[in-house]
C-alpha positions in Angstrom: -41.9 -6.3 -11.4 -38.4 -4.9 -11.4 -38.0 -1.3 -13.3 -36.1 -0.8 -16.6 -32.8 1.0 -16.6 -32.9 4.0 -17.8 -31.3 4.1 -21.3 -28.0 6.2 -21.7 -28.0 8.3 -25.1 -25.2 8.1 -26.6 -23.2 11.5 -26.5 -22.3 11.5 -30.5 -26.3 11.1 -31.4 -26.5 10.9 -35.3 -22.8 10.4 -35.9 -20.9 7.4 -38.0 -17.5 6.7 -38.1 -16.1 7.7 -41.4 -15.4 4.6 -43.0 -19.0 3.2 -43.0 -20.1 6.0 -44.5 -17.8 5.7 -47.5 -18.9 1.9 -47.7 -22.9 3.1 -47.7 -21.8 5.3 -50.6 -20.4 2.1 -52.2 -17.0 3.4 -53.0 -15.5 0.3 -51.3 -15.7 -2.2 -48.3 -15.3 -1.0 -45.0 -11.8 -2.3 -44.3 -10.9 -0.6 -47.8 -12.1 2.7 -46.3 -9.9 2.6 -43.6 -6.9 2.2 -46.1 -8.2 5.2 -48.4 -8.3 7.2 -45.5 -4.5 6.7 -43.4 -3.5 7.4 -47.0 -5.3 10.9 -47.2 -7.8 10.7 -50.1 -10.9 11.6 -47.8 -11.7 14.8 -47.0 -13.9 15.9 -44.3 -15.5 19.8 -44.7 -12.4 20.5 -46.8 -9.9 18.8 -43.9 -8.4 15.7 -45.0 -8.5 13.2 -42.7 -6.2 10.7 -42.1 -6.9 9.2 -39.0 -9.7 6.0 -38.2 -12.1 5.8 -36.3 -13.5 9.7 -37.3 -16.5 10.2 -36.7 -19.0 12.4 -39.5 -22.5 13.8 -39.2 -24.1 12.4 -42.4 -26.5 14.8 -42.8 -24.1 18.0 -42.2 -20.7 17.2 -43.2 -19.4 17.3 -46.8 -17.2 14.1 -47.1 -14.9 14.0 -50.6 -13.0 11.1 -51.8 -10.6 12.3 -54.2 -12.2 15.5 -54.8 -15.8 14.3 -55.6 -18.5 14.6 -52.9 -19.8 11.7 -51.6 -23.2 11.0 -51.6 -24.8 8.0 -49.6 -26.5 4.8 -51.5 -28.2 3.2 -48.3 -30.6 4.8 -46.1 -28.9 4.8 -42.5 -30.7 2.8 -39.9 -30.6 1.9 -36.3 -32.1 -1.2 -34.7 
């Protein structure tokens, strides 16, 4: 019987790239999240970000899209 790997954890444990969490919150699709964000309408902790691929702790970081908090619609889970 041959062993099982050990499993790597992943270094940014709990994090999600920005844009997915805006499309959980249901402001838009995913591919419209990265648009509202390279034109600098999100905010992350008070820091706009205009960059993709930016990734947010859900549970920690205050995200704002145009100056309204964001608050997540879907639970976030991991299969």
């Amino acid at each position: 019987m041959r062993a099982k790997k050990p499993t790597k954890k992943s270094e940014d444990d709990g994090l999600i790239r920005l844009n997915r969490y805006i499309a959980n919150a249901g402001i838009c699709s995913r591919r419209k999240a990265d648009e509202l964000i390279i034109a600098g309408v999100v905010s992350v902790n008070g820091v706009v970000i205009n960059e993709l691929g930016h990734k947010v702790d859900p549970m920690r970081d205050e995200i704002r899209y145009n100056g309204e908090t964001l608050k997540r619609e879907k639970a976030f889970t991991y299969c």
